[in-house]
Backbone bond lengths (Angstrom), bond angles and torsions (degrees), N, CA, C in turn:
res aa  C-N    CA-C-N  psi(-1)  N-CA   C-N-CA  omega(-1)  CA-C   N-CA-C  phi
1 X - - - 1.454 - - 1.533 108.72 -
2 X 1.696 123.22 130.52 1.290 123.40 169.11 1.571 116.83 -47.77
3 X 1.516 111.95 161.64 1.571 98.64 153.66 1.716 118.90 -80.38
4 X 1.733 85.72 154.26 1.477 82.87 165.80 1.558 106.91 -88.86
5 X 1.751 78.71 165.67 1.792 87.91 -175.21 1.748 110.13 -113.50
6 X 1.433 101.02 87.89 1.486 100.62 -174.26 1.507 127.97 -77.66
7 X 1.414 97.95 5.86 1.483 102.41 176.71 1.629 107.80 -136.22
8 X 1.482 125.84 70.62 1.523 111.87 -165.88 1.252 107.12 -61.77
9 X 1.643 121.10 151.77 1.632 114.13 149.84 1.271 114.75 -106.84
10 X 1.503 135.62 94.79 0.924 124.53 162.05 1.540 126.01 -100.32
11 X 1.573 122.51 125.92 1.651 88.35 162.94 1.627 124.31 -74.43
12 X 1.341 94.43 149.36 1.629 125.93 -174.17 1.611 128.20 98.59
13 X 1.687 91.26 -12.31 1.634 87.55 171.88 1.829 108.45 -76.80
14 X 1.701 98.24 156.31 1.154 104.40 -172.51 1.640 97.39 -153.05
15 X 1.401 100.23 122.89 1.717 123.92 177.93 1.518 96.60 -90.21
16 X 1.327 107.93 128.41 1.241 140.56 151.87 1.441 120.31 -77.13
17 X 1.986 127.39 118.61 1.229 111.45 171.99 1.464 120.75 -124.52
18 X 1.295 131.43 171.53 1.279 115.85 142.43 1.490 101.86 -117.75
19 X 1.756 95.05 147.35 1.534 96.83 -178.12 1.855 90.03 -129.52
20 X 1.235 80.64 166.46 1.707 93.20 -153.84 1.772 97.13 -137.78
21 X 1.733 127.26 117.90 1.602 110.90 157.69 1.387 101.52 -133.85
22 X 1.379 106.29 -159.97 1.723 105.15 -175.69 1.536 110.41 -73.17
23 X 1.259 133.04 -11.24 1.407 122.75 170.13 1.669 128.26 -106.04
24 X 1.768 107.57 13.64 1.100 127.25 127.32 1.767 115.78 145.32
25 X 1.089 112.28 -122.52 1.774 96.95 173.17 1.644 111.00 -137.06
26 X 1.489 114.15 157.53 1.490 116.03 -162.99 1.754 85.77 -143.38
27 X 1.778 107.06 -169.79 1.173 106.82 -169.81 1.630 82.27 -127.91
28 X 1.660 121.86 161.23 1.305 117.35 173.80 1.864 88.44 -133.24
29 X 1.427 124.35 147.42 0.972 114.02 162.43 1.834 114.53 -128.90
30 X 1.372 149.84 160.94 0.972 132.30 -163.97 1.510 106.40 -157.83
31 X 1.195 115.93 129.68 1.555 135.91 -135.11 1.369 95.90 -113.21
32 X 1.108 149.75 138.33 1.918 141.39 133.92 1.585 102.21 -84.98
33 X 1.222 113.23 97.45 1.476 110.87 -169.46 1.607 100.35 -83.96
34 X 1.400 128.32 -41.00 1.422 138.84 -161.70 1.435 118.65 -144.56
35 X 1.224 133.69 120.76 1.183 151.06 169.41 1.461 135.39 -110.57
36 X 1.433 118.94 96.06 1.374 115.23 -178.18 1.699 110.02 -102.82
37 X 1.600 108.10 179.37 1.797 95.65 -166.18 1.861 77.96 -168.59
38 X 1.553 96.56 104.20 1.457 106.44 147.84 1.899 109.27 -117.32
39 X 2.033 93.93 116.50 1.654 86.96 -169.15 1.044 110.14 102.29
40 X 1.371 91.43 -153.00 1.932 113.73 174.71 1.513 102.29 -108.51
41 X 1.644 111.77 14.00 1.583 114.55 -179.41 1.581 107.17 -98.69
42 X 1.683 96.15 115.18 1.801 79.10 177.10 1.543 107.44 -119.45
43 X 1.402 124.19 161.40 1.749 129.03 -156.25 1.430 87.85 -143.44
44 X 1.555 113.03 115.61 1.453 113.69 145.50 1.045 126.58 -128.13
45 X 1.329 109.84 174.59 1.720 130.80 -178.70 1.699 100.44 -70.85
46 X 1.349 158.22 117.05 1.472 131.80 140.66 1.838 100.36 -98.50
47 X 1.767 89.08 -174.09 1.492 101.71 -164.33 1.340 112.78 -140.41
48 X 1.143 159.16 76.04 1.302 151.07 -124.36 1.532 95.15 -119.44
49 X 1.540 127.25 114.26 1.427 137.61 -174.18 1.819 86.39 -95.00
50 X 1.016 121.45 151.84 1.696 131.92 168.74 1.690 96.44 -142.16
51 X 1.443 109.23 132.81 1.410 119.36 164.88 1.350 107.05 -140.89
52 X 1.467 101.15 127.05 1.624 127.99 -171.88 1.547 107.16 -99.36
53 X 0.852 153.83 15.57 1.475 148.99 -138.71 1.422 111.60 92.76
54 X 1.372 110.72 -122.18 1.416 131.36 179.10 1.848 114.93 -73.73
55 X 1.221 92.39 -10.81 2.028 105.44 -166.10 1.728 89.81 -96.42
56 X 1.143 111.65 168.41 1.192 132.66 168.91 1.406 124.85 173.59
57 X 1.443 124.02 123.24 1.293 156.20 164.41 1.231 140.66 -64.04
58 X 1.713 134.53 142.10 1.162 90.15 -169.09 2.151 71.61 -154.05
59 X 1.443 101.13 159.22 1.670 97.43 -176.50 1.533 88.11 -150.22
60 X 1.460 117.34 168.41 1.617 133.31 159.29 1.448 98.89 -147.14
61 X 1.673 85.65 137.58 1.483 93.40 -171.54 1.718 104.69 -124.49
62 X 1.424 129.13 -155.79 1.163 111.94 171.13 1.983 93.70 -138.34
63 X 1.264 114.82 145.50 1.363 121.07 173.86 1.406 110.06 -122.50
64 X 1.420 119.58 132.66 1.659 136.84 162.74 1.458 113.13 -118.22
65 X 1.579 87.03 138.04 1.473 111.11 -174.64 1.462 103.81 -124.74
66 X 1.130 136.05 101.04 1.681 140.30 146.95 1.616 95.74 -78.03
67 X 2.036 75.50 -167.80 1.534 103.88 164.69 1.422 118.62 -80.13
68 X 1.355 111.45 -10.55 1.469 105.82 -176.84 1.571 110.16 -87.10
69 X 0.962 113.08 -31.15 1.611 119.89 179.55 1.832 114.99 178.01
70 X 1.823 116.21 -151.20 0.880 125.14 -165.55 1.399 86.40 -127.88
71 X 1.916 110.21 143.44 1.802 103.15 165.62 1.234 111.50 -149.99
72 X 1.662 106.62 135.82 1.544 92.67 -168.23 1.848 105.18 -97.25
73 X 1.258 118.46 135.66 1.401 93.83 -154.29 1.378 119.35 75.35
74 X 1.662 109.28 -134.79 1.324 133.37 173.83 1.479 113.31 -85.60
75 X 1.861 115.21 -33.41 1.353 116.36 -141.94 1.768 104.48 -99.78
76 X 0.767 108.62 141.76 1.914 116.98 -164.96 1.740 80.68 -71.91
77 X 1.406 85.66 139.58 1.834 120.06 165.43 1.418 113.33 -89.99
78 X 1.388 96.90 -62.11 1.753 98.21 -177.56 1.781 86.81 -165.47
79 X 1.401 103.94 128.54 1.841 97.41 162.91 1.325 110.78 -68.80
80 X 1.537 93.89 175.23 1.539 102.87 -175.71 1.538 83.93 -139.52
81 X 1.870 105.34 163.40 2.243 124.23 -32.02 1.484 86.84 -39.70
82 X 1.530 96.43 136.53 1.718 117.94 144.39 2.066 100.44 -44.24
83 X 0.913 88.55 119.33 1.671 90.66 156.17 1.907 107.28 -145.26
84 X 1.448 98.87 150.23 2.007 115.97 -174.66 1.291 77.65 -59.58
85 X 1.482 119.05 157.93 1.137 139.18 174.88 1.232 120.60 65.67
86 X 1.300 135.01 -17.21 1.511 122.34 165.90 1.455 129.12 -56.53
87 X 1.476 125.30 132.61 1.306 104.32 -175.80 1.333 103.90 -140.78
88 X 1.392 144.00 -173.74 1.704 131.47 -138.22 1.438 76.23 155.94
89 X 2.048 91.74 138.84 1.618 114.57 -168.30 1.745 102.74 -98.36
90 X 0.924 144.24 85.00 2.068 103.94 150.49 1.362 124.86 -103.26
91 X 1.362 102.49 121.91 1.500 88.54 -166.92 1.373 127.65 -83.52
92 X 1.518 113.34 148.69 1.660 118.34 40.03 1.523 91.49 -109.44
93 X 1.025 154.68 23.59 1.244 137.88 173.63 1.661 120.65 -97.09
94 X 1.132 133.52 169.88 1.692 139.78 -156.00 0.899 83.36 -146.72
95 X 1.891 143.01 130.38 1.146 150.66 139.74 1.478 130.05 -106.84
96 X 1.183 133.01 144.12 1.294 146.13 -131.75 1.331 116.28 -147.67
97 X 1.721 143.91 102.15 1.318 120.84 152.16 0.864 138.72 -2.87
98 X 0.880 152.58 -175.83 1.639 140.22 135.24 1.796 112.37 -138.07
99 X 1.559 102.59 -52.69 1.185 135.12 179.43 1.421 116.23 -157.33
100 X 1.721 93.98 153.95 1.641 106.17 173.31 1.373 102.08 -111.41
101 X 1.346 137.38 10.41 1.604 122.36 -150.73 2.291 88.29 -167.52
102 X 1.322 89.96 47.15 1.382 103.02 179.43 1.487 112.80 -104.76
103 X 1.444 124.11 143.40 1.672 117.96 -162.10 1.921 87.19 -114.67
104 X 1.453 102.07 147.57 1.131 143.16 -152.78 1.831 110.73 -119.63
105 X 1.378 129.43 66.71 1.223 124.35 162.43 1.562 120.45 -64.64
106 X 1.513 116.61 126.11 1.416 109.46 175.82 1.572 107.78 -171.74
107 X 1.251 119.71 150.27 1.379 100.13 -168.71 1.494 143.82 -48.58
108 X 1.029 95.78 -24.13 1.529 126.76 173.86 1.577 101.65 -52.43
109 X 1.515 102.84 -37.55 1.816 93.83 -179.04 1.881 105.19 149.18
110 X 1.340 128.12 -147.71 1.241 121.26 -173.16 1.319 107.99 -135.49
111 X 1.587 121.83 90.47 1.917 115.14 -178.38 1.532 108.12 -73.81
112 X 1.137 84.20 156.93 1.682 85.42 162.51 1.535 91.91 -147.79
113 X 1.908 92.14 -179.72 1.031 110.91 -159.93 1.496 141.59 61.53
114 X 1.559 107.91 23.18 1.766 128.10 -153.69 1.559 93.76 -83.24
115 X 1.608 99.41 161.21 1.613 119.19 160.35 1.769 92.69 -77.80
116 X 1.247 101.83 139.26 1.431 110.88 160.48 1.377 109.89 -132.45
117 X 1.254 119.31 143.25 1.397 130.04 -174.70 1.251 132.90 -130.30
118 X 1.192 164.23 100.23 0.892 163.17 -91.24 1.557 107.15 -145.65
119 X 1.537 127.15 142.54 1.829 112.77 155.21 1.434 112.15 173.64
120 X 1.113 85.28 155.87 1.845 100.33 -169.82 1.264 125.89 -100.55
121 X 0.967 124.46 149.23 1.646 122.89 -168.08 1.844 90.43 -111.94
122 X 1.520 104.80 150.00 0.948 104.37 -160.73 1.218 144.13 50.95
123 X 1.364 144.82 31.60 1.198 128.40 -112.16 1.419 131.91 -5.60
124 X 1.398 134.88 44.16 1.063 149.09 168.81 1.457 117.40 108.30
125 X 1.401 111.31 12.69 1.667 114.64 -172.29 1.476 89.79 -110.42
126 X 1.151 153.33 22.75 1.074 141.19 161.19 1.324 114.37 -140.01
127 X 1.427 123.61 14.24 1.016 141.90 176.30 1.624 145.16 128.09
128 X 1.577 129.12 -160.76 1.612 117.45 168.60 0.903 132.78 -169.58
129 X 1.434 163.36 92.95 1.078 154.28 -156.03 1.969 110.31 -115.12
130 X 1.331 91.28 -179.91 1.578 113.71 168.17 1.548 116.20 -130.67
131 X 1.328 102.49 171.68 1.932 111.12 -169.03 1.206 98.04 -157.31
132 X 1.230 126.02 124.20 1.389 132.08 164.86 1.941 115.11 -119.90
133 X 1.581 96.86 129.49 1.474 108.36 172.60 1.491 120.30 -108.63
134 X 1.284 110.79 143.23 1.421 90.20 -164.39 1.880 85.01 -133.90
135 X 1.420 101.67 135.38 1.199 120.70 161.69 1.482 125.64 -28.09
136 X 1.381 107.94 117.58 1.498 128.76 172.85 1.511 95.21 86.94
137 X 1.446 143.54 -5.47 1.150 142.42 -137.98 1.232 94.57 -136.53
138 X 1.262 131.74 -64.50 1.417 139.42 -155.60 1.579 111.24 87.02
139 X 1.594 115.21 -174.49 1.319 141.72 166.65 2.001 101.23 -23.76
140 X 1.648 93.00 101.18 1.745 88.72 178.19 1.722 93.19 -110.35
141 X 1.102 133.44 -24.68 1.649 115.93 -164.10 1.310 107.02 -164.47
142 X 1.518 132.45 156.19 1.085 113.14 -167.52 2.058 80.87 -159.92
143 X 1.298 114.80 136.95 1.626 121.40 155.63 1.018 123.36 -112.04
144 X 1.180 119.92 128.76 1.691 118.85 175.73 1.564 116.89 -140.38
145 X 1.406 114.87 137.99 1.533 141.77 -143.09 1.153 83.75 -97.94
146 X 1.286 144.95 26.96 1.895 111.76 -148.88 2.074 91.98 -89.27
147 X 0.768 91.18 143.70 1.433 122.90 -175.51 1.352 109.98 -49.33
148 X 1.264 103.80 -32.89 2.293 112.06 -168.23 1.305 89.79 -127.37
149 X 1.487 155.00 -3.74 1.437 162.96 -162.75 1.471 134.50 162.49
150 X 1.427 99.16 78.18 1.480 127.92 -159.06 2.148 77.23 -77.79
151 X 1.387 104.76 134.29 1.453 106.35 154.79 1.898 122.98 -148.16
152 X 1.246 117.26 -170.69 1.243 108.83 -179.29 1.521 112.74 -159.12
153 X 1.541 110.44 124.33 1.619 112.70 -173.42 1.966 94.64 -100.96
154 X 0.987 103.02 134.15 1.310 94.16 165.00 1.885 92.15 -143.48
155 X 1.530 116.79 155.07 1.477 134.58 -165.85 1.778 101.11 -99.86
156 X 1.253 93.37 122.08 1.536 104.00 -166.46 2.018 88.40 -89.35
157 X 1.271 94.05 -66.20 1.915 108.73 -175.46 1.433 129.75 -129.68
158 X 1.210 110.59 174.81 1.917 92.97 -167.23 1.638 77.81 -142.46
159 X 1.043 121.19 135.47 1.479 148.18 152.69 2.234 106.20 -77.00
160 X 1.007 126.07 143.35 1.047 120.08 162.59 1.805 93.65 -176.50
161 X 1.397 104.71 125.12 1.474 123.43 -172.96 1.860 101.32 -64.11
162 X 0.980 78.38 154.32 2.025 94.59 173.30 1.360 99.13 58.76
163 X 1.379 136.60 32.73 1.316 144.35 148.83 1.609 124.34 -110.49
164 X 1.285 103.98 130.59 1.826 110.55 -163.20 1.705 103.68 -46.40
165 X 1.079 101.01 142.91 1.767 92.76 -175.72 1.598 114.30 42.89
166 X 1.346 155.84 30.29 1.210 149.74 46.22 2.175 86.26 161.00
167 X 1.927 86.71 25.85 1.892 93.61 -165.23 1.785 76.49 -115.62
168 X 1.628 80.04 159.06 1.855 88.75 163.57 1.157 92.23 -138.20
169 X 1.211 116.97 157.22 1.854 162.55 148.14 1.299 95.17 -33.56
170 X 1.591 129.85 128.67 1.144 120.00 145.20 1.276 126.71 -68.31
């Protein structure tokens, strides 16, 4: 069986979100603007749009993907191979496998077969959430318990170029 690819870089794909906290809901959208590849090492540009109401934000960051894992910036996403039981510190949070073959409700549609991940804030005294990635797709939803700012990403649409109407099928 190939790997899955739980974190694509393509340029032109673009994730659609709704994000949701206790002072109410906004839209997040997230760009692969640029992709370079020395190797099996690939470096891109992303772009993360945030709309709060009337406010709106806008950041570029840079993402690396080896064999060892995914990093946004400096800070590990998820190592690579995903394997159940692997787990990796940043603090204050502890993150955890959970599953490779985990199903994914969200508006966008129904993945399966996702990375799911698990982790605790504080070691669990300040809170906890989950994150699910789903193959060919990337980062579709994520819950988090956090104690002072409980929030919620869930994937409304996926943009991806050279696809009919520019959506894919989960």
């Amino acid at each position: 069986m190939a790997a899955r690819d739980y974190y694509p870089l393509r340029p032109g794909l673009v994730l659609n979100y709704r994000t949701r906290n206790a002072s109410g809901s906004g839209l997040m959208t997230v760009e692969v603007v640029k992709v370079g590849r020395s190797g099996a090492i690939f470096n891109a540009r992303c772009r993360r749009t945030t709309k709060w109401g009337a406010e709106k934000s806008q950041e570029e960051y840079e993402v690396l993907k080896d064999s060892t894992g995914v990093y946004i910036g400096s800070a590990p996403e998820f190592p690579l191979p995903p394997r159940v039981g692997r787990t990796w510190d940043l603090y204050p949070k502890e993150y955890r496998i959970e599953d490779v073959a985990a199903t994914a409700k969200v508006p966008a549609g129904t993945f399966r077969n996702c990375l799911k991940i698990s982790y605790l804030i504080g070691g669990g005294d300040g809170g906890f959430g989950e994150r699910w990635y789903a193959p060919g797709v990337g980062f579709v939803r994520e819950t988090c318990d956090d104690e002072t700012d409980p929030f919620e990403h869930t994937l409304l649409s996926v943009f991806r170029p050279g696809r009919k109407h520019g959506t894919i099928a989960p």
